[in-house]
C-alpha positions in Angstrom: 0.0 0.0 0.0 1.3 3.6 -0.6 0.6 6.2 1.4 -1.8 7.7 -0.4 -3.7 4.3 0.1 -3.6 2.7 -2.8 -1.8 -0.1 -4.0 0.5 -0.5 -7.2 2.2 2.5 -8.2 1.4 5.8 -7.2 1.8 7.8 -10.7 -1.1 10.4 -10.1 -4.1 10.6 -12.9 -5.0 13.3 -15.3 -7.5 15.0 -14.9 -9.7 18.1 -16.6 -7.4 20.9 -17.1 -4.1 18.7 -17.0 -4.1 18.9 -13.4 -2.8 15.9 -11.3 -5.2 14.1 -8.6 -5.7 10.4 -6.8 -9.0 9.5 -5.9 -10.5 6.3 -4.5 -12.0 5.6 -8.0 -8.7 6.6 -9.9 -6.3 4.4 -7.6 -7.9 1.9 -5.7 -6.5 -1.2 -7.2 -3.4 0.3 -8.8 -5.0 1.3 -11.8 -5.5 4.9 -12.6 -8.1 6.4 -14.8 -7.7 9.1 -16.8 -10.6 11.7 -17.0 -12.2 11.4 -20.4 -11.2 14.2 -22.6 -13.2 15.1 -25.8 -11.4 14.1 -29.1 -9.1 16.8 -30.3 -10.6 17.5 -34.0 -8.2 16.9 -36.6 -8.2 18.7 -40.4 -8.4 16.1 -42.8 -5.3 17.0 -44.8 -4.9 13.5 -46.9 -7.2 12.9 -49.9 -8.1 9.4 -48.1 -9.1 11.1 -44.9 -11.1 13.1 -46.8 -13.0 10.6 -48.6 -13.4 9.2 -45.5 -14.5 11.9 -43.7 -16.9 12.6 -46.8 -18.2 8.9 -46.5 -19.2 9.7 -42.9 -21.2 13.2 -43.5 -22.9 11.8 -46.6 -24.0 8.7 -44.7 -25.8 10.9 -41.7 -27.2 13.1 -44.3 -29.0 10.0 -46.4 -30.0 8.9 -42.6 -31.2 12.6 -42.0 -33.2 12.4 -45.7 -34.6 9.1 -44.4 -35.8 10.3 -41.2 -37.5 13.2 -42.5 -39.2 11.5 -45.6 -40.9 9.1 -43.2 -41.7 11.7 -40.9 -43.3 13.7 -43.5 -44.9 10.6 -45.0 -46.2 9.3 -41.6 -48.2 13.1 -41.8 -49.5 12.8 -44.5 -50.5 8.9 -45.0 -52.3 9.9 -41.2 -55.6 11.1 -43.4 -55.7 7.2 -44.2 -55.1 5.9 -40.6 -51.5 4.4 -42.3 -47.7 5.0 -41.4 -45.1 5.0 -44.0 -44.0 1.6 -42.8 -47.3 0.6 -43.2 -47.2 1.8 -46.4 -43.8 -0.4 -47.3 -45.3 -3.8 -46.4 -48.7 -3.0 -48.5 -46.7 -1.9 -51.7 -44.9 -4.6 -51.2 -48.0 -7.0 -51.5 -49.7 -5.2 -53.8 -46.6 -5.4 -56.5 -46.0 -8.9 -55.6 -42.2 -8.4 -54.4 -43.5 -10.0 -51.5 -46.6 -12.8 -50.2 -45.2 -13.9 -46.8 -44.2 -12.0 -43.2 -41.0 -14.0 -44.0 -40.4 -12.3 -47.3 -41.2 -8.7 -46.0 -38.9 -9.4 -43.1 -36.2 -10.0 -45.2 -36.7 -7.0 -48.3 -37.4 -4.5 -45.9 -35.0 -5.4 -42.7 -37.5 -6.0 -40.5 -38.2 -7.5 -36.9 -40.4 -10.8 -37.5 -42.1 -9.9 -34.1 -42.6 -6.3 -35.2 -43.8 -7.0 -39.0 -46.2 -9.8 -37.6 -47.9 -7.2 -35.6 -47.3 -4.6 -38.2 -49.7 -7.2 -40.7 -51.7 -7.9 -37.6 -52.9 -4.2 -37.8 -53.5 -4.2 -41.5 -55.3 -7.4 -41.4 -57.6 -5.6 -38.5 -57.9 -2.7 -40.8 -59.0 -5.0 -43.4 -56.4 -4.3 -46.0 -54.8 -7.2 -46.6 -55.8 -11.1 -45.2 -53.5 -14.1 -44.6 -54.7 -17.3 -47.1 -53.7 -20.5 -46.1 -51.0 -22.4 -48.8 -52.4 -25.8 -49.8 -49.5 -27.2 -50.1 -48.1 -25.9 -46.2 -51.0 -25.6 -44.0 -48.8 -23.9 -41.9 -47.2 -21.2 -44.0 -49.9 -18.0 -45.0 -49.8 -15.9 -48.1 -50.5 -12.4 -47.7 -53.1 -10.8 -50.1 -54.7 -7.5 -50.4 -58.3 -7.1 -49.8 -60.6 -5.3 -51.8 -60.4 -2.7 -49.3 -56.7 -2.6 -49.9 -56.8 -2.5 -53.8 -59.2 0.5 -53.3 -57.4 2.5 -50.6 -54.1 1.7 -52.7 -53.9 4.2 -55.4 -55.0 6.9 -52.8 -51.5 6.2 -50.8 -49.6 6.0 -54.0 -50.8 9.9 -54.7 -49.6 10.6 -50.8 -46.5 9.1 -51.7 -45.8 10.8 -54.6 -47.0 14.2 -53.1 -44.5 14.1 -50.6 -41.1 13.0 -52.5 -42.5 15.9 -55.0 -41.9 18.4 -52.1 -39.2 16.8 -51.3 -37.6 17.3 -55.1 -38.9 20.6 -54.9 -36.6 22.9 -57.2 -34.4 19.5 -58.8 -34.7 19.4 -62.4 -35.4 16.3 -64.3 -32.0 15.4 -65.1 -31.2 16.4 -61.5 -33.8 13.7 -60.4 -32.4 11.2 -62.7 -29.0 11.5 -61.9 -29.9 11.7 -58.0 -31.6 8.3 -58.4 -28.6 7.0 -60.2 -26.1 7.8 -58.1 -28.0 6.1 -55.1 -28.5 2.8 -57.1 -24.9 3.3 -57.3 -24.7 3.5 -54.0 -27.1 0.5 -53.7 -24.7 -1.6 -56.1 -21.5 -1.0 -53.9 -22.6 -3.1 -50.5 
């Protein structure tokens, strides 16, 4: 034991400010612990670090896009009773990319507990039904209701109303070269 009471060394810890201190918590089995700092920021001054630095802000700024096009979707599907994730699973249906929980789960990155009780809610709504497979009496295919296929087109106009704000101001070209460079995007994972 030292005399400060602690055991091991007795090298002090830094602290806030650069200033020197033992504590219980810094030195109480020998090992000191250094008062967290914030990260000194760094110019990027190669042309990797700036790619990679580039590769960071464009990544929160497509999660920023994201955020607020679901947002802004989730207002204006509300008319409908619908969410925009809601909206995913019955397009989905509705252009056959998908007939199964299992399916949607896997196109859309979904929870299976969460997109069960996502078709729970539009089966209660009565916009899509779950049909029994003849040949697995265990497995269901997912259909859209009557109700569904008439409320559809109706959510397709929200849709589109909404990434039309969104593109507010882009050109055509813009628009087409935006959506070519996130395919591109798409293609490189």
């Amino acid at each position: 034991m030292t005399a400060d009471g602690c055991r091991g060394g007795s090298a002090p810890a830094v602290g806030r400010g650069g200033r020197f201190h033992n504590s219980l918590d810094n030195c109480c089995l020998g090992i000191y612990i250094a008062v967290m700092t914030p990260p000194r920021i760094v110019e990027a001054t190669t042309p990797d670090e700036l790619a990679a630095r580039s590769k960071h802000g464009i990544m929160r700024m497509i999660n920023r896009v994201r955020v607020e096009m679901i947002d802004a979707m989730d207002r204006e599907l509300a008319q409908f009773d619908i969410t925009a994730p809601q909206l995913i699973v019955l397009a989905s249906v509705a252009n056959r990319e998908a007939d199964s929980a299992s399916q949607l789960c896997k196109n859309i990155s979904y929870d299976p507990g969460a997109m069960t009780r996502m078709i729970d809610r539009l089966e209660q709504k009565g916009l899509v039904r779950r049909v029994p497979r003849p040949d697995d009496r265990r497995a269901m295919t997912l259909e859209m209701t009557a109700a569904g296929k008439a409320l559809y087109p109706q959510l397709l106009v929200a849709k589109e109303t909404v990434q039309a704000r969104f593109l507010r101001g882009f050109s055509k070209d813009e628009v087409i070269v935006l959506e070519k460079l996130l395919n591109r995007l798409l293609g490189n994972r």
